[in-house]
Every structure is written in structure tokens, then in C-alpha cells.
ZAMARGU-4260 file (C-alpha; in steps of 0.2 Angstrom, whole numbers, plus 5000, padded with zeros to 4 digits):
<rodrens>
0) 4851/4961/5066 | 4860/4961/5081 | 4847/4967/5093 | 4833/4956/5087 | 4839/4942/5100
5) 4852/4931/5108 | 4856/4920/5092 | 4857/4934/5079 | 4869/4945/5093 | 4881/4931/5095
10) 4883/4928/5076 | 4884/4945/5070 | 4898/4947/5086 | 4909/4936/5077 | 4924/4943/5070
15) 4928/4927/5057 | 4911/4929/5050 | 4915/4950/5046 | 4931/4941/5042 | 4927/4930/5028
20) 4917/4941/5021 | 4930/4956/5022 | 4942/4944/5010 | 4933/4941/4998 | 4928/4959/4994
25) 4944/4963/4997 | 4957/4948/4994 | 4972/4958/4998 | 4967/4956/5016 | 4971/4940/5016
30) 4989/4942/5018 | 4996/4936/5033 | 5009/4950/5039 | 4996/4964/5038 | 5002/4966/5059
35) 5018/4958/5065 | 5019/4961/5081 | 5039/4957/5082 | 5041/4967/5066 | 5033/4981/5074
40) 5043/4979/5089 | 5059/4980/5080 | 5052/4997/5068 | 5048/5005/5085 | 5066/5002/5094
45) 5075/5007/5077 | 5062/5022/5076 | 5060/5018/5054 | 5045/5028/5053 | 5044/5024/5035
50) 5042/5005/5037 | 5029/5010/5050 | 5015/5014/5037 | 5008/4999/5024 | 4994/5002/5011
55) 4984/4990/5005 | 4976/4991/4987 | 4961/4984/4978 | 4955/4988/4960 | 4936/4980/4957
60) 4927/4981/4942 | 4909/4975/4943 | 4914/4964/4959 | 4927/4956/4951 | 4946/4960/4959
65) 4958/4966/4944 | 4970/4972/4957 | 4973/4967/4974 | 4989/4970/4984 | 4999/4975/4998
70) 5014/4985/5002 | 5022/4985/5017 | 5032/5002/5021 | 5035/5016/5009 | 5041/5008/4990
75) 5061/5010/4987 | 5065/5019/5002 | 5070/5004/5015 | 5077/5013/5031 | 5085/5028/5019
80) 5078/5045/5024 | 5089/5058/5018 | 5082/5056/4999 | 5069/5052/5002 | 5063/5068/5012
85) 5069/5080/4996 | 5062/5070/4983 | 5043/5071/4979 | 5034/5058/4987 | 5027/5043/4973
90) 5020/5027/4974 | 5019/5018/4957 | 5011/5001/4958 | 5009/4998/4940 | 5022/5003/4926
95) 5019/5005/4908 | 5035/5000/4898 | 5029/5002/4880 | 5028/5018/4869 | 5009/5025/4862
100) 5008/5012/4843 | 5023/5000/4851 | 5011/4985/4850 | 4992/4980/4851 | 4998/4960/4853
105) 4989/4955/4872 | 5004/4941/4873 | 5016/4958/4870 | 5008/4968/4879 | 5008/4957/4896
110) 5027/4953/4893 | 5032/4970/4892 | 5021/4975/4906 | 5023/4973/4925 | 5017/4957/4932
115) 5004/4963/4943 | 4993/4973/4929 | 4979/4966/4925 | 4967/4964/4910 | 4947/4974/4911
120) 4936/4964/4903 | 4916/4965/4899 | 4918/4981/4892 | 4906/4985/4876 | 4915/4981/4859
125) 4923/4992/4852 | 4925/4991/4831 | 4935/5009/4831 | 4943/5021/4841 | 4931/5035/4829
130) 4916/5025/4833 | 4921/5025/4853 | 4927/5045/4853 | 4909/5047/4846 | 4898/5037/4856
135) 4910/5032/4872 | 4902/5017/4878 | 4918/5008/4884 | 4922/5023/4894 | 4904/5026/4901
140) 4906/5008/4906 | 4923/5010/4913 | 4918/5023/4924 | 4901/5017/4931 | 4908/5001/4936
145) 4926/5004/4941 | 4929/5006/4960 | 4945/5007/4969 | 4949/5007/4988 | 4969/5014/4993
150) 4971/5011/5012 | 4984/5017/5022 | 4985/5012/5039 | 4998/5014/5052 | 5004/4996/5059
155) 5008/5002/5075 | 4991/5009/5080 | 4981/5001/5070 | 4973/5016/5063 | 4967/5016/5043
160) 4961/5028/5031 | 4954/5028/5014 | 4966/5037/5003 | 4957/5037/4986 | 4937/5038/4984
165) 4931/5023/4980 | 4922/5030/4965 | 4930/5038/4949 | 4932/5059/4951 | 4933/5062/4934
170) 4946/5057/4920 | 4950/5059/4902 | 4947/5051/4889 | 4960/5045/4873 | 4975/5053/4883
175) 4990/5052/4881 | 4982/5041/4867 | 4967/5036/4855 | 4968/5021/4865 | 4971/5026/4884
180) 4959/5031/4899 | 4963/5042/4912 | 4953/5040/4928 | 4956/5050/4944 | 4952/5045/4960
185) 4958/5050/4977 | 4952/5063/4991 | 4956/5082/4996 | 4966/5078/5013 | 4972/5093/5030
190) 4988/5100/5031 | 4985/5112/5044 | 5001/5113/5053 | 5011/5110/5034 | 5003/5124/5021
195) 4997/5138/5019 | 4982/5133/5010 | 4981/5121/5024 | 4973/5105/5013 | 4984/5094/5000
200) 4979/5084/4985 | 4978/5065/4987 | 4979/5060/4968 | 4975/5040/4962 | 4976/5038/4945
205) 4972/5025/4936 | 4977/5023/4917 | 4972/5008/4905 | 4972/5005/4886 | 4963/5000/4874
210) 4967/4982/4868 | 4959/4983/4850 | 4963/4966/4841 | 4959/4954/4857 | 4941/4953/4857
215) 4931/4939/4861 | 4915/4930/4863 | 4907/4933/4881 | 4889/4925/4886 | 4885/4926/4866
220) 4890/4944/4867 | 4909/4948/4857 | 4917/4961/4870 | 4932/4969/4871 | 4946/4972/4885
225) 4958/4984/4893 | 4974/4985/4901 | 4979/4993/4918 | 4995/5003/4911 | 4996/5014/4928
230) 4991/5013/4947 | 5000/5028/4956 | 4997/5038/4970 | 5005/5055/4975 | 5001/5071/4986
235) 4999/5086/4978 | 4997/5105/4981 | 4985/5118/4977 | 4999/5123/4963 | 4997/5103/4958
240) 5016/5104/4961 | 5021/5085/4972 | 5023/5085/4990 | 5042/5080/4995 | 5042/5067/5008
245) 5047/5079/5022 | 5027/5084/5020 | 5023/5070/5014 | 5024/5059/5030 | 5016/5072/5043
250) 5001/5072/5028 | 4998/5055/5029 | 5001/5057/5049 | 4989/5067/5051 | 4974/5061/5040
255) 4972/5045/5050 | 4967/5055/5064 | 4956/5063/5053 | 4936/5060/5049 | 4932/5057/5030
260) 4915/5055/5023 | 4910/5039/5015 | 4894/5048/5007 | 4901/5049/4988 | 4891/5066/4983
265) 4899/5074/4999 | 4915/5068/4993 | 4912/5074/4975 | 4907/5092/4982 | 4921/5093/4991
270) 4932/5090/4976 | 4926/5100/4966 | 4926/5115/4979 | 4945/5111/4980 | 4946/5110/4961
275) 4938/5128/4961 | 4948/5132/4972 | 4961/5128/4964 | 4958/5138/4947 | 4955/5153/4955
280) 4973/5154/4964 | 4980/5149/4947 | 4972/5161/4940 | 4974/5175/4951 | 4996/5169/4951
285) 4995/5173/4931 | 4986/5190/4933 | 4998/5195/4946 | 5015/5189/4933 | 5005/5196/4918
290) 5006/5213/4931 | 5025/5210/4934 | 5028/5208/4917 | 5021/5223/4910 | 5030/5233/4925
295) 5046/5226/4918 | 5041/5231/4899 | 5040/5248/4906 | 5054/5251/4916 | 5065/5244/4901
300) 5058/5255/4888 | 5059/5270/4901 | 5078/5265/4904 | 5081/5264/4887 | 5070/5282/4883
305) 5082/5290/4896 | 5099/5281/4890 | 5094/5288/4873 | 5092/5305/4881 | 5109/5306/4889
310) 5118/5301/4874 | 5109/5315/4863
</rodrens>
């Protein structure tokens, strides 16, 4: 559009115009301390390289925002690096505090959980959790029309990156619960300098549940809802086993020098390379200890052959 003519060229050129447009996909943008200047002025003489990264997060389901919101450094660590570098590196954004058959009241439910989780609705009704195991419309819904962007950026360089994939990975469904969804997002990021296997696991995961007893009458249609139970985000091994935040940080260092593909089968390939990947190696480490242990069956029977012999 811009190189049809004069007009068009000056309009698209216009940075409030991309800038409306940006907020109201994305409403979490609209928060004015995305880049303090002084702030970043008083991070960079003080050198608190944790405070030095933000995230911004939005959860969208069928372009309507369930989750938006910003964090500005690294979640419970302030200026503190010494526990923070030996302890796995988390970022919960939603909490559930309420045991698997605690309640199914929606008024109880909100009260117990975290301010910020939000409610799904528009999803197909749902008369039974046998009915939905069996035909799975809620969560072929869920999955089709949930998107979710986690951007990290660095304040003092301005660079960003997409942490999670936009689109669901995969999930499970009814886990821990008849009534909770497991949705995994996220993306396969380098580590070349850090680990052997020279790629970590950035692992979004989303968890909501099943709200049976508070459907309700939508466009003539009775629909039913979910709650957003979890929103975390960790780096992971090949072994699955969390990154500490001595990794941690170069990780997410380096990945906003890094390229990532926006095509979503690209990124699903990818994934499921890693995924591959991954088997195999856990795999291979159990063949190997199934080796040990049967070296170590043999040496104690051979020990206790030749004890017996010495006492005869």
C-alpha cells in the first residue's frame, strides 16, 4: 500500500496509526512504563541485569483478550541474585489455590483464585465430563481458537522475542482432572555456548477447568465456560529437568539475538524434531542404567559365589 502513491506512503508511515491498531490486539501494550528512560538509566549504573528484561503477556481466544499483562523485571527476585541463580528459573502468572472437587461454584472459584485469571467463554456445552471425554468438542474448540503471545524484550536495547508459539503445540486433556486442560505452548530456543545439546525448552503452559454448573444462554445458544487455573513459563532441558537462573538469563540473552520463524508448521516441525529428540536420549539414558544394573547384579552374585567359596 505504501508504494501505490504519496498519500497511502504518508499514512502507512505513521507510527500512531500501527499504534492503535497494535493496542487493541494487544491491550497489554498499552501500558505506559513499557520504556523508562530514567529507569533504565538507574538499571544500567546499578548493573541489575534482572530488572533489565520485562515480558509482556496476552492470552486471545477468538479475538477477544482473557489475559493481558505486563511484568516488569524477573517476578520475586528484585535486585537478589544469589538465589536466584541456583534456583530453577519460573514465571507463574496464574495460580490455582483450590484442590481437584474443592468447588464448582464460579463466585468460589474467582474468590479463591488469583485476580488476574480470567473466564473462557463460548465454548460448546458441555452436559457431562463422559459425554466430553468421548466426543471432545470443548477441547477441539479450546485448541483451534486459543492463541497466546509471551514476549520478552530487553529494555535497554529494545530488542523483543516471541517466547511461546502463538498457537497451541499440543496438550492433554482431563489432566490432572475430569475437568482440566493442558495446553502447551512455547518454542525450542539455542544454548550454544550453555549445553551440551546446545538448545533448551521454552515451556508456556497453559491450564483451565471446566466450570460445569455455570452455563448460560449466548446468541440463543446455552454455552458453557472455563477458568484459567495456570499461566507459567520455565526453560527446560533435553532431560525436561528446569533451567537454574545462572542459564537461564544467558538463554534468554541470547535468543533476542536469535531469528525465530513466524511460519506455525515450521515451528510445529521443529518441535516435534526436539520432542524426537528428546525420546531418543531418554531412551538411550535408560538402556544404558538397565546395562549398569545388570553389571551390578552380576558383580554381587559373583562376590557372594566367591565369599561362599572361601568360607567352604
Amino acid at each position: 500500500a505504501a508504494c501505490a502513491g504519496s498519500l497511502l506512503n504518508s499514512v502507512s508511515s505513521s507510527e500512531k496509526i500501527w499504534e492503535r491498531v497494535c493496542n487493541q490486539h494487544w491491550p497489554s501494550t498499552r501500558d505506559p512504563e513499557w520504556f523508562d528512560d530514567e529507569q533504565d538509566m538507574v538499571e544500567e549504573l546499578l548493573d541489575t541485569s534482572l530488572n533489565d528484561f520485562m515480558f509482556i503477556v496476552n492470552l486471545i481466544f477468538r479475538d477477544r483478550p482473557i489475559i493481558s499483562q505486563v511484568l516488569h523485571g524477573i517476578p520475586g527476585t528484585g535486585a537478589v541474585h544469589g538465589w536466584f541463580s541456583n534456583y530453577p528459573f519460573r514465571i507463574d502468572l496464574i495460580n490455582q489455590c483450590y484442590e481437584e472437587g474443592e468447588t464448582e461454584d464460579l463466585s468460589e472459584m474467582e474468590a479463591c483464585t488469583d485476580r488476574n485469571a480470567m473466564i473462557i467463554d463460548g465454548l460448546p456445552l458441555v452436559l457431562s465430563i463422559e459425554k466430553e471425554r468421548k466426543d471432545g468438542h470443548v477441547w477441539k474448540a479450546l485448541c483451534e481458537d486459543i492463541n497466546l503471545s509471551w514476549i520478552l524484550i530487553k529494555k535497554k536495547t529494545k530488542q523483543m522475542a516471541n517466547l511461546a508459539s502463538w498457537r497451541p503445540l499440543g496438550g492433554q486433556r482431563h489432566w490432572p482432572g475430569d475437568k482440566d486442560f493442558l495446553v502447551l505452548f512455547g518454542s525450542v530456543l539455542p544454548a550454544h555456548r550453555l549445553l551440551a545439546s546446545r538448545v533448551v525448552q521454552c515451556s508456556v503452559v497453559l491450564k483451565c477447568r471446566l466450570l460445569l454448573n455455570s452455563d448460560r444462554v449466548e446468541k440463543g445458544e446455552r454455552i458453557s465456560s472455563l477458568m484459567v487455573t495456570e499461566l507459567s513459563m520455565q526453560l527446560e532441558d533435553t532431560a525436561s529437568m528446569p533451567l537454574k537462573g545462572l542459564h537461564s538469563l544467558p538463554v534468554l540473552k541470547e535468543v533476542l539475538g536469535s531469528s525465530k520463524s513466524m511460519n506455525h508448521p515450521n515451528v510445529l516441525k521443529v518441535y516435534g524434531q526436539y520432542v524426537k529428540a528428546q525420546s531418543e536420549l531418554k531412551d538411550r539414558k535408560h538402556r544404558i542404567g538397565g546395562h549398569v544394573d545388570v553389571t551390578y547384579v552380576i558383580g554381587g552374585i559373583l562376590s557372594l559365589l566367591s565369599l561362599c567359596y572361601f568360607m567352604l
